[in-house]
C-alpha positions as CSV (number, residue, x, y, z in Angstrom):
1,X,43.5,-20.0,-3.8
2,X,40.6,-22.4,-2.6
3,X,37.2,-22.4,-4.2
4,X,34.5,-20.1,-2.9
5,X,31.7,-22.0,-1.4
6,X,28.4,-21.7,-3.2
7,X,25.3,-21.0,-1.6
8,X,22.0,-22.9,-2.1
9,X,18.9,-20.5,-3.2
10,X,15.6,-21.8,-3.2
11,X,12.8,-20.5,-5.0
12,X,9.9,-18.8,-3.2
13,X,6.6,-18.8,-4.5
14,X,4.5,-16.1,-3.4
15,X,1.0,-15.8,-2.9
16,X,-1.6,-12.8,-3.7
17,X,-2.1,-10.7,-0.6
18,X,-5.6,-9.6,-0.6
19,X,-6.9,-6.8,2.4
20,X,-10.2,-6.9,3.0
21,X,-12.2,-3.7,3.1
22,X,-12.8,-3.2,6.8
23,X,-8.8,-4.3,7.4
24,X,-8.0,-1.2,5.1
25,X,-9.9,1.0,7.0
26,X,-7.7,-0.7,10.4
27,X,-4.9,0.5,8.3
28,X,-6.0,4.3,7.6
29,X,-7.0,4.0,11.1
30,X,-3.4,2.7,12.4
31,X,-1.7,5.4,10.2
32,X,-4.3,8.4,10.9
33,X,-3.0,7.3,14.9
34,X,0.3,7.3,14.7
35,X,1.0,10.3,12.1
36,X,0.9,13.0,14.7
37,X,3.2,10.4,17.3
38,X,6.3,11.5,16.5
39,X,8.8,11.8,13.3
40,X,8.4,9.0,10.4
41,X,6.6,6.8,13.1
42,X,3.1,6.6,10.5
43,X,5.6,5.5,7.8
44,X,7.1,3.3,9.7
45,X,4.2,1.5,10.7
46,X,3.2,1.5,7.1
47,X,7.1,-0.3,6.2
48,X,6.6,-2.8,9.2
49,X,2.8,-3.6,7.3
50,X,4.6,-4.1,4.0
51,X,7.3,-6.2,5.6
52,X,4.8,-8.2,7.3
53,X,2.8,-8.8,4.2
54,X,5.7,-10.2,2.0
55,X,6.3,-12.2,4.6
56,X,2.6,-13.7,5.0
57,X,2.9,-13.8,1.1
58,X,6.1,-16.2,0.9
59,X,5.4,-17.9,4.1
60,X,1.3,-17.4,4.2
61,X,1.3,-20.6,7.5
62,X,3.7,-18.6,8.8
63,X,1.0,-18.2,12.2
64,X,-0.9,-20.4,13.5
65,X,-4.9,-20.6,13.2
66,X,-5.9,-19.0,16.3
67,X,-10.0,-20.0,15.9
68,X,-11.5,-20.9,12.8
69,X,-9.7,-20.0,10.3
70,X,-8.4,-17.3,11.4
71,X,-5.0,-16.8,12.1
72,X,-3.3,-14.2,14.2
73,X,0.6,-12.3,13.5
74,X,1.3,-9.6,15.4
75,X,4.1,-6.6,14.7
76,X,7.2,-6.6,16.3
77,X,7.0,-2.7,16.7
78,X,3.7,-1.6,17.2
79,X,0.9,-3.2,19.7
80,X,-1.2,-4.3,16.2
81,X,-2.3,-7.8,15.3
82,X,-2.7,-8.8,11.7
83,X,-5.7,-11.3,11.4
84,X,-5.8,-13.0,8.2
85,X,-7.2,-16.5,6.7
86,X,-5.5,-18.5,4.6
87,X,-8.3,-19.9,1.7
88,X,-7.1,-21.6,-1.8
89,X,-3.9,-19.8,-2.4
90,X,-4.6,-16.7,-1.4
91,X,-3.9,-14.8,1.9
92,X,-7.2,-12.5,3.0
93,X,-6.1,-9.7,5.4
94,X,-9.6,-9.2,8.0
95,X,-8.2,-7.0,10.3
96,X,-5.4,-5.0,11.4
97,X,-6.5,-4.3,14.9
98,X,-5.1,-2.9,18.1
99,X,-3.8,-5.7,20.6
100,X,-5.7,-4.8,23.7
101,X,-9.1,-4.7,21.6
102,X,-9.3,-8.6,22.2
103,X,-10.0,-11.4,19.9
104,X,-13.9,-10.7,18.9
105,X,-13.5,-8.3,15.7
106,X,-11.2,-11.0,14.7
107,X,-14.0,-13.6,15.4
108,X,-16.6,-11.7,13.6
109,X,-14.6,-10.4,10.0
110,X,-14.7,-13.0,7.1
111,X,-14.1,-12.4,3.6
């Protein structure tokens, strides 16, 4: 029979992840939230975090810089925005924050 076609893989390289303090405590606080919400839905805001992550880690422009240096991805099934910066190889989780709290926690968290 014919020959089977053979895919092309590139080679990700991954950068470290690195959540700040105060965006762990957005997490605990995002998880605390939704634990009592309805079955599995704190775990699977936790599995849409991880999936968000790797992707920030392979693809760490993946947003755009929304001020500063900040840059601004939000879930796809929970109202949460990850805000994160970018620096020297590394990606530096600020926040995890609720959607409708606006931009200004964002503003205010470095690293």
């Amino acid at each position: 029979m014919g020959q089977r076609a053979r895919g092309t893989f590139w080679k990700v390289n991954r950068v470290p992840i690195v959540i700040e303090p105060a965006a762990k405590l957005d997490i605990r606080s995002g998880r605390d939230y939704y634990s009592d919400k309805g079955e599995n839905t704190s775990e699977r805001f936790r599995d849409e975090l991880t999936q968000l992550f790797d992707l920030l880690s392979r693809h760490p422009e993946a947003a755009a810089v929304a001020f500063g240096r900040t840059r601004l991805k939000p879930m796809r099934c929970f109202p949460y925005i990850i805000g994160y910066i970018y620096f020297e190889g590394v990606v530096h989780v600020t926040g995890v924050q609720y959607g409708g709290l606006g931009w200004e926690e964002f503003e205010r968290r470095q690293f």
